[in-house]
OpenMM code with the backbone's topology and positions (N, CA, C; nanometers):
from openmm import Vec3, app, unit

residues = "UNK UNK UNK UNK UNK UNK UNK UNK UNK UNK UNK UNK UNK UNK UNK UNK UNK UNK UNK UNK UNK UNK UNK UNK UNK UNK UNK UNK UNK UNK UNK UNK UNK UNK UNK UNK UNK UNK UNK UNK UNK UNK UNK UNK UNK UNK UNK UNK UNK UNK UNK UNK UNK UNK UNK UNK UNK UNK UNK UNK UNK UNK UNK UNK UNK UNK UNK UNK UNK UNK UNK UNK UNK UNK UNK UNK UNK UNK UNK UNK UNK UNK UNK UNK UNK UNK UNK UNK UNK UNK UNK UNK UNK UNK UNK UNK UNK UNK UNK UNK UNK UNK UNK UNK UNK UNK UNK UNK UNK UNK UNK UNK UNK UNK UNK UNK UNK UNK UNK UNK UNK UNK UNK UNK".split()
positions = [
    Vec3(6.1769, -0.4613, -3.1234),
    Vec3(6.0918, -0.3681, -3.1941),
    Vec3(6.0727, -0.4142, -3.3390),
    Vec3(6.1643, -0.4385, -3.4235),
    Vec3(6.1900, -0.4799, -3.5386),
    Vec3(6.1028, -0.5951, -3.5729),
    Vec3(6.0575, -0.6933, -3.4914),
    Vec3(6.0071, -0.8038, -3.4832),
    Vec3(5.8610, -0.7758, -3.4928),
    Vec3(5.8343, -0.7212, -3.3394),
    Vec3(5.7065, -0.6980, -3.3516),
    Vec3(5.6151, -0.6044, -3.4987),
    Vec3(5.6932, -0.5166, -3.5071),
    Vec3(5.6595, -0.4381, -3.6239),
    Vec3(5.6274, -0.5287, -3.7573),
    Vec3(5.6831, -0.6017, -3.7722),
    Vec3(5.7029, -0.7239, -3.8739),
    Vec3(5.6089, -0.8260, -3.8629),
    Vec3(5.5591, -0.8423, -3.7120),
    Vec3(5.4292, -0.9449, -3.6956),
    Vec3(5.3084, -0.8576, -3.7388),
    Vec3(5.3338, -0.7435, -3.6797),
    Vec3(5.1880, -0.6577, -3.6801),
    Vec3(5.1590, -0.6077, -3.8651),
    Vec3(5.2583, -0.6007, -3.8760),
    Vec3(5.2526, -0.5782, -4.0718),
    Vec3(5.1896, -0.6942, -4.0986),
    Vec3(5.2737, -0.8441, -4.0426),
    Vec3(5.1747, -0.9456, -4.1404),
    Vec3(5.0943, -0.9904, -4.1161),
    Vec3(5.0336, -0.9483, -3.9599),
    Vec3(4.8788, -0.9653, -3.9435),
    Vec3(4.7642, -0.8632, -4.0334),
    Vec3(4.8275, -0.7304, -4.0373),
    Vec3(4.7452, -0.6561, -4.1143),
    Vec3(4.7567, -0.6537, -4.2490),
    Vec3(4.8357, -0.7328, -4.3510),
    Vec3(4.8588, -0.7765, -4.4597),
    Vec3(4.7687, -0.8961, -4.4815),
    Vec3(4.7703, -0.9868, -4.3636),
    Vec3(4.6661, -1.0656, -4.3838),
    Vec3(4.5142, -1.0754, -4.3669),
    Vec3(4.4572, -1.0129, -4.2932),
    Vec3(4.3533, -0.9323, -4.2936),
    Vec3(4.3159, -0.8928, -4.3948),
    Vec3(4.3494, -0.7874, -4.4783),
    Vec3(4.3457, -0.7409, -4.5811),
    Vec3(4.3470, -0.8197, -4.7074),
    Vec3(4.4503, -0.9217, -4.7396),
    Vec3(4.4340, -1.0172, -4.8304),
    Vec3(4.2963, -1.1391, -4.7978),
    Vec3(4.2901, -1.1381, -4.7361),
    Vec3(4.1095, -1.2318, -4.6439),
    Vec3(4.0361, -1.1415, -4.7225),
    Vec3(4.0179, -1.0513, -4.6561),
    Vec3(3.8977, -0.9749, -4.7257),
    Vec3(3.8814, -0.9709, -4.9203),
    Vec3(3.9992, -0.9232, -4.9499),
    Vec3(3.9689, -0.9402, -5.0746),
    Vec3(3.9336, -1.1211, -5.1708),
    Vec3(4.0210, -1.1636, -5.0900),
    Vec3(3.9473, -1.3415, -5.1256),
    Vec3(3.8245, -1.3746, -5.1129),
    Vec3(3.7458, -1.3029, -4.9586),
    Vec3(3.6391, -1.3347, -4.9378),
    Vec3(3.5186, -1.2589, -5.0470),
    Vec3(3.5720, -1.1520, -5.0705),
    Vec3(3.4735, -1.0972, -5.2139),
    Vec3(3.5165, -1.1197, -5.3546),
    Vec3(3.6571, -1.1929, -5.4054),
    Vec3(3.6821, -1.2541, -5.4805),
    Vec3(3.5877, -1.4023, -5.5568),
    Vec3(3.6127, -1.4971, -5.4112),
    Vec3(3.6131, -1.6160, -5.4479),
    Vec3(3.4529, -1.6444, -5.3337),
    Vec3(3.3126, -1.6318, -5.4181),
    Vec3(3.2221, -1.6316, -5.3380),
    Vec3(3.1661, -1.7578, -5.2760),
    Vec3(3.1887, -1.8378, -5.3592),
    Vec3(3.1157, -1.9468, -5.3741),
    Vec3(3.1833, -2.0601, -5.4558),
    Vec3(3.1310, -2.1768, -5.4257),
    Vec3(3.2099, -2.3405, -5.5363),
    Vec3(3.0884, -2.3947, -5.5195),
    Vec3(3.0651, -2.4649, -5.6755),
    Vec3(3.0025, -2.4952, -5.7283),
    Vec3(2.9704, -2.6717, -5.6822),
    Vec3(2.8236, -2.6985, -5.5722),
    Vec3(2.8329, -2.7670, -5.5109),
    Vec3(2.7445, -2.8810, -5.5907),
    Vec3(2.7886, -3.0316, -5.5558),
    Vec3(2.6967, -3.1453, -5.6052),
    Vec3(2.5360, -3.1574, -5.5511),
    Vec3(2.4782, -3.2768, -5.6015),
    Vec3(2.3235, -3.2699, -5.5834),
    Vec3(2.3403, -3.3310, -5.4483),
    Vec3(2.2731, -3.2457, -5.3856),
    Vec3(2.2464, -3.2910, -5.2109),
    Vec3(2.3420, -3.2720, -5.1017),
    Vec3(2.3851, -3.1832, -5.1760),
    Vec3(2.5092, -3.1461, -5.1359),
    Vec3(2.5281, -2.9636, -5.0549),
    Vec3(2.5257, -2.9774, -4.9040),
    Vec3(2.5026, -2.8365, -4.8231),
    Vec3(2.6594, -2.7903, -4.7647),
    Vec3(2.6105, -2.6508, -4.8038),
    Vec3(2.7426, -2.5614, -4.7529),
    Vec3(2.7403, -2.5806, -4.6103),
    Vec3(2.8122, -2.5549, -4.5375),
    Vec3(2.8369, -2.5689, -4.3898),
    Vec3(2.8705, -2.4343, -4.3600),
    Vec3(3.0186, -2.4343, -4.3978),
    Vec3(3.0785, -2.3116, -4.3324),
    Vec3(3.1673, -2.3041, -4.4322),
    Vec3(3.2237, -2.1688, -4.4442),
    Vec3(3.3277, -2.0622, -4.5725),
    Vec3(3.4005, -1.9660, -4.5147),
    Vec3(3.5695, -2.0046, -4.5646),
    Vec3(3.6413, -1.8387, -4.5266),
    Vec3(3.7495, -1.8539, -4.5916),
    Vec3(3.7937, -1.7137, -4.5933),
    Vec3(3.9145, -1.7421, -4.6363),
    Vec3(4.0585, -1.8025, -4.5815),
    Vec3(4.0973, -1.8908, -4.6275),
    Vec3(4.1988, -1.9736, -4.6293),
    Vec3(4.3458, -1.9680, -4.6616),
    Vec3(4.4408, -2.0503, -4.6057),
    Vec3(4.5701, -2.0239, -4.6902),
    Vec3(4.5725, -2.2124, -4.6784),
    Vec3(4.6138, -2.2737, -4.7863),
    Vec3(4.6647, -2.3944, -4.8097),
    Vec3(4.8031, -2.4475, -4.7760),
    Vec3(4.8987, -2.4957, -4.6908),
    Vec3(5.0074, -2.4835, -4.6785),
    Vec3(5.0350, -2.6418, -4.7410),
    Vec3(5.1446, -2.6464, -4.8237),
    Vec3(5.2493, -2.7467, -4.9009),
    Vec3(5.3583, -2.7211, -4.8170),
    Vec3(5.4216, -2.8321, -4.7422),
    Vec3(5.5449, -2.8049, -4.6922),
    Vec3(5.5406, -2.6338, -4.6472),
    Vec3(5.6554, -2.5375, -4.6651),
    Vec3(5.5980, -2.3768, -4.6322),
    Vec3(5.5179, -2.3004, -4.7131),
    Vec3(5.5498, -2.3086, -4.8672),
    Vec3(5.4800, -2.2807, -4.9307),
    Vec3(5.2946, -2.2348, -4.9124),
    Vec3(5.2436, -2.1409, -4.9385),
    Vec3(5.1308, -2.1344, -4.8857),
    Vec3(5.0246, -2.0701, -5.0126),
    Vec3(4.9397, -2.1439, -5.0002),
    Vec3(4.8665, -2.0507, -5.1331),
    Vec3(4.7512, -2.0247, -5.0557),
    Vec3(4.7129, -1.9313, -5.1311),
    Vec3(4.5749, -1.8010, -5.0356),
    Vec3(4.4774, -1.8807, -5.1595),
    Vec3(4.3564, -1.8759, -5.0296),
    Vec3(4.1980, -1.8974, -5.1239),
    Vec3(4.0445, -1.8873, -5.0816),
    Vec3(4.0261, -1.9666, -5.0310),
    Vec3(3.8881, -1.9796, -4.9707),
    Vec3(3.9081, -2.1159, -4.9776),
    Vec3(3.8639, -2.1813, -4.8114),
    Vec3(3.7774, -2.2952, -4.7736),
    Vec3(3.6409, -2.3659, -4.7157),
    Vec3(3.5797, -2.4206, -4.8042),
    Vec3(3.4381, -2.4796, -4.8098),
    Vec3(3.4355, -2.6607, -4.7101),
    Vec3(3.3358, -2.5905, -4.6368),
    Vec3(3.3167, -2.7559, -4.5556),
    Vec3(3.1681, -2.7833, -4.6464),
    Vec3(3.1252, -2.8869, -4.6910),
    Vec3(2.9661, -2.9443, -4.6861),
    Vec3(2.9447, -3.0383, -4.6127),
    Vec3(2.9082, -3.1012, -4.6465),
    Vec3(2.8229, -3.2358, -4.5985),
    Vec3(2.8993, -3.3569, -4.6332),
    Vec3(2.9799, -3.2988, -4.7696),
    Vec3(3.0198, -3.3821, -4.8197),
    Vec3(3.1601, -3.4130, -4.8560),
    Vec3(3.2240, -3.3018, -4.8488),
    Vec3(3.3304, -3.2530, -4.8792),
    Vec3(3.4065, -3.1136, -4.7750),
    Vec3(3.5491, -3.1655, -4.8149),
    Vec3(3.6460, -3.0094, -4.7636),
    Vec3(3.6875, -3.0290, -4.8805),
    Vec3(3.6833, -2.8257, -4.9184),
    Vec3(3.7134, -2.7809, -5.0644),
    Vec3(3.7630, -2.6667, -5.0467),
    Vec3(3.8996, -2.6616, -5.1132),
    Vec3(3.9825, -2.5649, -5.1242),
    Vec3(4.0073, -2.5047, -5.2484),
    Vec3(3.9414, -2.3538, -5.2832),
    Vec3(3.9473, -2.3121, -5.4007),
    Vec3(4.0631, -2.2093, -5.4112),
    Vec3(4.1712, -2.2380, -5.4628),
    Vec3(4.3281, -2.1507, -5.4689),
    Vec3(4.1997, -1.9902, -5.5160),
    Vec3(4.3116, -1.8825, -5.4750),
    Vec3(4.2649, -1.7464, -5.5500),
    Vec3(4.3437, -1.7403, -5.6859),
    Vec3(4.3033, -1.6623, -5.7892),
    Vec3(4.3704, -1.7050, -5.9048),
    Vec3(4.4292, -1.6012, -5.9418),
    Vec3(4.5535, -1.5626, -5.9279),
    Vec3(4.6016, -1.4541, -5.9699),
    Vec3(4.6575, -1.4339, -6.1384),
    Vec3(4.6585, -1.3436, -6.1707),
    Vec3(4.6981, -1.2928, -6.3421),
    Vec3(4.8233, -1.3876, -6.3525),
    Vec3(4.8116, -1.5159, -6.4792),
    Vec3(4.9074, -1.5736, -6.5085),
    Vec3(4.9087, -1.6884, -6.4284),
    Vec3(4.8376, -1.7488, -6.3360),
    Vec3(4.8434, -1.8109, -6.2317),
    Vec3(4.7349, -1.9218, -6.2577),
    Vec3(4.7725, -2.0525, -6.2842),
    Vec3(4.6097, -2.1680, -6.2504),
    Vec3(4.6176, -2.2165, -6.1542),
    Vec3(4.4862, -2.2092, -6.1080),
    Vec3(4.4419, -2.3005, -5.9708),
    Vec3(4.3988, -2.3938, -5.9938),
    Vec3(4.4131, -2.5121, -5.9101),
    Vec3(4.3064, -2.6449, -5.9219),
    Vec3(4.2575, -2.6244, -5.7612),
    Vec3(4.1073, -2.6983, -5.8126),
    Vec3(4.0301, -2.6662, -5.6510),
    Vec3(4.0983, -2.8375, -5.6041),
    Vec3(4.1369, -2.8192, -5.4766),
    Vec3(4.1567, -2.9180, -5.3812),
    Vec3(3.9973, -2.9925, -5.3625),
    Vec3(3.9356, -3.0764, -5.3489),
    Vec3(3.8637, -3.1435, -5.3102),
    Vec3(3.8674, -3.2995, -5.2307),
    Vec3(3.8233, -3.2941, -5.0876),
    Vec3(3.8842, -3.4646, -5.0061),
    Vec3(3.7264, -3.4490, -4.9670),
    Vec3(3.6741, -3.5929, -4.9896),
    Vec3(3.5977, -3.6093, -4.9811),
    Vec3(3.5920, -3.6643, -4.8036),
    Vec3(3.4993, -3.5895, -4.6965),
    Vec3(3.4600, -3.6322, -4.5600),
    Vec3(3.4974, -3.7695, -4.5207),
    Vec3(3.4300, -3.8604, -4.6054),
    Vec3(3.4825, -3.9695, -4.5465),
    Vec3(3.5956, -4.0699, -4.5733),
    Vec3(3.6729, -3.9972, -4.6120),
    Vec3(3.8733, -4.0163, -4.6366),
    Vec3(3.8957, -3.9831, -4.5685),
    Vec3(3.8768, -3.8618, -4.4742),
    Vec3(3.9505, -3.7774, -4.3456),
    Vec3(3.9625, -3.9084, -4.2392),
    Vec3(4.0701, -3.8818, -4.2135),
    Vec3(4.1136, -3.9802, -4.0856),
    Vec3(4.1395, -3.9235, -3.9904),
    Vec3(4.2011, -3.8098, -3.9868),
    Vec3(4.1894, -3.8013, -3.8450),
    Vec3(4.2208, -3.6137, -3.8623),
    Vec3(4.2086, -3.5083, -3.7774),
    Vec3(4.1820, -3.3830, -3.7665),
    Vec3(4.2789, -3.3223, -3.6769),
    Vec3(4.4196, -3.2813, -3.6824),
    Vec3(4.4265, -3.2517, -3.5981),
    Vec3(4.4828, -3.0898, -3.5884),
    Vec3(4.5771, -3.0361, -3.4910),
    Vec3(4.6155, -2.8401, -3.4569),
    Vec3(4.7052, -2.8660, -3.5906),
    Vec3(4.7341, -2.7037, -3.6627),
    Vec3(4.8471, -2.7051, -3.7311),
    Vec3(4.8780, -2.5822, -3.6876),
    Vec3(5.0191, -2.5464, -3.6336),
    Vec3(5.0668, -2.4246, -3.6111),
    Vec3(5.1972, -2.3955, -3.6837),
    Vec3(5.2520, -2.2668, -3.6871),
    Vec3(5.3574, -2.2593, -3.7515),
    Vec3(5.3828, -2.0853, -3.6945),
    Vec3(5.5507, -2.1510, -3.6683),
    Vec3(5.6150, -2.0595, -3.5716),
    Vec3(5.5702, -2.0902, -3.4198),
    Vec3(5.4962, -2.1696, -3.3492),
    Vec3(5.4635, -2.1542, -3.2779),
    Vec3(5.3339, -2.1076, -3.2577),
    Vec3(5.2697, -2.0350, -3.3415),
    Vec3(5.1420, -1.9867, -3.3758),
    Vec3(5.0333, -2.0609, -3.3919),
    Vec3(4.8949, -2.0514, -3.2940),
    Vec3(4.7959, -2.1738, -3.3389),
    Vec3(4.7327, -2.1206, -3.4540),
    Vec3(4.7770, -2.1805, -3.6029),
    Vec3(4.7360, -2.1178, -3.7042),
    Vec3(4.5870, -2.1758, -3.8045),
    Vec3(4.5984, -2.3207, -3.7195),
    Vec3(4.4938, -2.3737, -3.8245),
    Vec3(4.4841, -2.5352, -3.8130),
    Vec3(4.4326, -2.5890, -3.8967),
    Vec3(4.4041, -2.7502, -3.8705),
    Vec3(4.4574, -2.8682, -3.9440),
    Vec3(4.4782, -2.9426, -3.9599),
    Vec3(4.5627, -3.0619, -4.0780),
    Vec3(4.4611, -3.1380, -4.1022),
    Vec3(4.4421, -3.1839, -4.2172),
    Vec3(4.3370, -3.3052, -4.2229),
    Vec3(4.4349, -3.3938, -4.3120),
    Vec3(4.3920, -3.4943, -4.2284),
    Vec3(4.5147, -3.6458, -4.2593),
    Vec3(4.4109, -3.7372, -4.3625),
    Vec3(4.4522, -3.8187, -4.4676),
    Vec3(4.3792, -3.9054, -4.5481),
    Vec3(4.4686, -4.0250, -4.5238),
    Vec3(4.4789, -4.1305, -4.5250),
    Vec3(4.5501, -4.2508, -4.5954),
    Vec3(4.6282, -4.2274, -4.6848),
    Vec3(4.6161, -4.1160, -4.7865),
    Vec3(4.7311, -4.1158, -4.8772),
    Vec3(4.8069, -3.9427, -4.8549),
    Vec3(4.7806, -3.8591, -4.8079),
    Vec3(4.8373, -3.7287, -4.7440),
    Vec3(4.7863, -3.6116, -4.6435),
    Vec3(4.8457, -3.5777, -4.6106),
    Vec3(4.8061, -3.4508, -4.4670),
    Vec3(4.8208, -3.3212, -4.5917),
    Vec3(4.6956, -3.2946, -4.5206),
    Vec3(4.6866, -3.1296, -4.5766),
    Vec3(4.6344, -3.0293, -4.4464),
    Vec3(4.7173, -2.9327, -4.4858),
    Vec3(4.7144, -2.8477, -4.3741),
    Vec3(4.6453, -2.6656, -4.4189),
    Vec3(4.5347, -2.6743, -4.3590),
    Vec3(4.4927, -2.4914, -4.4095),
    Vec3(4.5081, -2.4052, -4.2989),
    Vec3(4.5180, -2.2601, -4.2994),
    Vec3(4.5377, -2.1250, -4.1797),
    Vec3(4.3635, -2.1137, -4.1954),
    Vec3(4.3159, -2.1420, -4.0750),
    Vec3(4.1710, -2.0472, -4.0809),
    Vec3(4.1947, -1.9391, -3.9051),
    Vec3(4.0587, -1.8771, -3.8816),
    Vec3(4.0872, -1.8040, -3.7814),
    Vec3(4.0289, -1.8903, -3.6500),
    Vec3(3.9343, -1.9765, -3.7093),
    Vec3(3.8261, -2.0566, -3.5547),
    Vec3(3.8701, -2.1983, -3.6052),
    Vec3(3.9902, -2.2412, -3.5312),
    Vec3(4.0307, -2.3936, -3.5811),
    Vec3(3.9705, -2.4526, -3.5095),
    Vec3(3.9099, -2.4467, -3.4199),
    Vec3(3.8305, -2.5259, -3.3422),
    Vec3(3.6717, -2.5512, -3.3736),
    Vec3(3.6686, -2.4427, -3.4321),
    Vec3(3.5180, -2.4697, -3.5289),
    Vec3(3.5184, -2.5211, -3.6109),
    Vec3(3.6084, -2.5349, -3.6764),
    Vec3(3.6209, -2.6226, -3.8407),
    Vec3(3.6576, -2.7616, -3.7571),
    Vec3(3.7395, -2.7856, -3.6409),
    Vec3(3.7765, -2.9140, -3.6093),
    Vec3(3.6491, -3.0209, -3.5295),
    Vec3(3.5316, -2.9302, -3.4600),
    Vec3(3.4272, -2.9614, -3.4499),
    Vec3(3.3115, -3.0153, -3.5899),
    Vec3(3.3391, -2.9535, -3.6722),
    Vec3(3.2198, -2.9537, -3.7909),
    Vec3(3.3064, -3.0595, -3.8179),
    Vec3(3.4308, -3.0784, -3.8585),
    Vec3(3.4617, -3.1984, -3.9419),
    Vec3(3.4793, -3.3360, -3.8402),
    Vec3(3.4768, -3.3217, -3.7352),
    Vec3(3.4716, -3.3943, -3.6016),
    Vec3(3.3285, -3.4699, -3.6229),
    Vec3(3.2126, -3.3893, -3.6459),
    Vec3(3.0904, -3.4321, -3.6081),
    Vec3(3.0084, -3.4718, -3.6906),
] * unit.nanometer
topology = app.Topology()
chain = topology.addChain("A")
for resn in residues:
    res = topology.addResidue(resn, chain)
    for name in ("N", "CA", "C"):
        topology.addAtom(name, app.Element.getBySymbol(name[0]), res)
């Protein structure tokens, strides 16, 4: 009981923190020729560590804009498309939570809700 109660809190904790990111953090400020794809809110994972934000696919780029809380700086993540090497599941706990994108020089891993849509767009 204890457990479940504890999943269902941090699904609806997370929900709730989405939404406010998603009317927080609307938009990133894109280059010339440069098209949005797809946007949501995001969590960035470092080792466990996880920072909440919004993630941007273009044309050209995957862009991760941290949310900025009081006292808090963000730097936007930016890997440019054609560094990505390879795409693959990221879960945690067991949970299919999201996708890794591998470069030559590090794996970064974000929580979205349609990992298979983001793993298609950056696939194709």
């Amino acid at each position: 009981m204890g457990i479940s109660l504890g999943l269902i809190f941090f699904i609806l904790a997370d929900s709730v923190n989405r939404y406010f990111i998603n009317r927080k953090i609307v938009s990133v400020e894109l280059k010339a020729s440069e098209e949005l794809i797809r946007a949501e809110p995001s969590t960035y994972y470092i080792g466990a560590k996880g920072i909440q934000g919004k993630l941007f696919l273009t044309n050209r780029r995957l862009i991760f804009q941290p949310q900025i809380k009081r006292g808090q700086h963000g730097k936007e993540l930016s890997i440019e498309r054609r560094q990505i090497k390879k795409i693959g599941n990221y879960d945690r706990a067991f949970l299919p939570t999201g996708f890794q994108a591998e470069t030559r020089k590090a794996q970064y891993s974000f929580a979205v809700d349609d990992r298979k849509a983001w793993q298609q767009e950056l696939n194709g």
